[in-house]
C-alpha positions in Angstrom: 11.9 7.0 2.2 10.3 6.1 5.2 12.0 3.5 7.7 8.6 1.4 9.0 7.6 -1.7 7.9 5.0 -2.1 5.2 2.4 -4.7 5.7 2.0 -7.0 2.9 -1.2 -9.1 1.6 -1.2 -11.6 -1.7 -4.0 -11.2 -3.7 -5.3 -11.8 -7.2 -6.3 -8.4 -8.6 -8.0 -8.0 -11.8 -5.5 -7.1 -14.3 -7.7 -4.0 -15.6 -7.7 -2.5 -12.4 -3.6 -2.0 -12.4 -1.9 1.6 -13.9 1.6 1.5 -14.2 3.1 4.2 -11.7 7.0 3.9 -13.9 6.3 2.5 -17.3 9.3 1.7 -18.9 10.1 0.1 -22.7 11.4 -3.1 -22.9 13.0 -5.5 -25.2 10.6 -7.0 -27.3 12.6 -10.4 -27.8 13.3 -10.5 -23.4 9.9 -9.7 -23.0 8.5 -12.3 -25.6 10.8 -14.8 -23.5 9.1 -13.8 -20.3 5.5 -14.7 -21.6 6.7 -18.0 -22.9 8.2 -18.7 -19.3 5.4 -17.9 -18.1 2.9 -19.5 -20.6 4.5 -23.1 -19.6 5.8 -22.9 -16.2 3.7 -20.2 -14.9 4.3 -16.9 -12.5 7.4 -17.8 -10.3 6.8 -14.2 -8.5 3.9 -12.1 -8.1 4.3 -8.4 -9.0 3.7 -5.9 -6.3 1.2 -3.2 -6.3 -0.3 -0.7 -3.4 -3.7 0.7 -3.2 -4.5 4.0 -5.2 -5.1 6.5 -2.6 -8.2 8.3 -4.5 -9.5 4.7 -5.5 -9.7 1.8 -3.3 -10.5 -0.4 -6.0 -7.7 0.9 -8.0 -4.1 -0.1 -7.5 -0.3 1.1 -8.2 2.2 -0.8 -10.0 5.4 -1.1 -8.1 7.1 -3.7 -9.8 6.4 -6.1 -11.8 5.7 -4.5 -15.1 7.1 -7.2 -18.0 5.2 -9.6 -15.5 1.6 -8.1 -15.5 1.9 -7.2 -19.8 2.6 -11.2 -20.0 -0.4 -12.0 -18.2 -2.5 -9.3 -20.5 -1.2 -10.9 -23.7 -2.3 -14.7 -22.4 -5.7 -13.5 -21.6 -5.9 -14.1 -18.2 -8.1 -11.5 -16.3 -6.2 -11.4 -12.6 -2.8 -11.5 -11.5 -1.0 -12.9 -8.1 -0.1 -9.7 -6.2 1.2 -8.9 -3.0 -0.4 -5.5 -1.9 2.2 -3.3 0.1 1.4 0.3 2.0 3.5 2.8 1.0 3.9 6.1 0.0 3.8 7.1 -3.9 7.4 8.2 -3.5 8.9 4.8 -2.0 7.1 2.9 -4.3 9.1 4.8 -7.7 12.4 4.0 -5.8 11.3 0.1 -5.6 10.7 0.0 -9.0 13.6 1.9 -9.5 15.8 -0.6 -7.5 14.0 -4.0 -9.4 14.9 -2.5 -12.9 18.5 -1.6 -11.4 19.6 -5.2 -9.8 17.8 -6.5 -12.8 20.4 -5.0 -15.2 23.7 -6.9 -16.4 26.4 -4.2 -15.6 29.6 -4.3 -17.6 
């Protein structure tokens, strides 16, 4: 990983224009929670992305993943993102990190 800062800029990107770098399953009756949350309070946090390097108008999931599927399955067509640089590499240990802390160990 590298040590330097990332510069960071919140965005709404079109939804379509998002690939999941770690795809992951989920639990369907979590996840159904999460797009009710968000259906009546809205997104608390945006999910993260970075540019594609071979496609400006293309980005990288980071993290956010449960986040962005709730947005597709209420129709909306962008979502709040903040857009970090970083390398492909740093990015999969983020998400790695977010679906770590996020876990209830025992």
């Amino acid at each position: 990983m590298t040590d330097q800062p990332r510069p960071q800029h919140l965005r709404m990107i079109p939804i379509d224009r998002i690939e999941v770098l770690n795809p992951r399953a989920r639990n369907k009756r979590l996840h159904r929670e999460i797009v009710e949350n968000i259906d009546a309070v809205g997104l608390k946090r945006p999910v993260t992305v970075r540019r594609h390097p071979d496609d400006p108008e293309r980005y990288d999931l980071v993290c956010g993943e449960g986040r962005l599927e709730a947005f597709r399955l209420l129709g909306q067509e962008k979502i709040p993102a903040v857009v970090i640089e970083a390398e492909e590499a740093d990015c999969m240990v983020m998400s790695l990190v977010e679906n770590i802390a996020r876990r209830q160990h025992r």
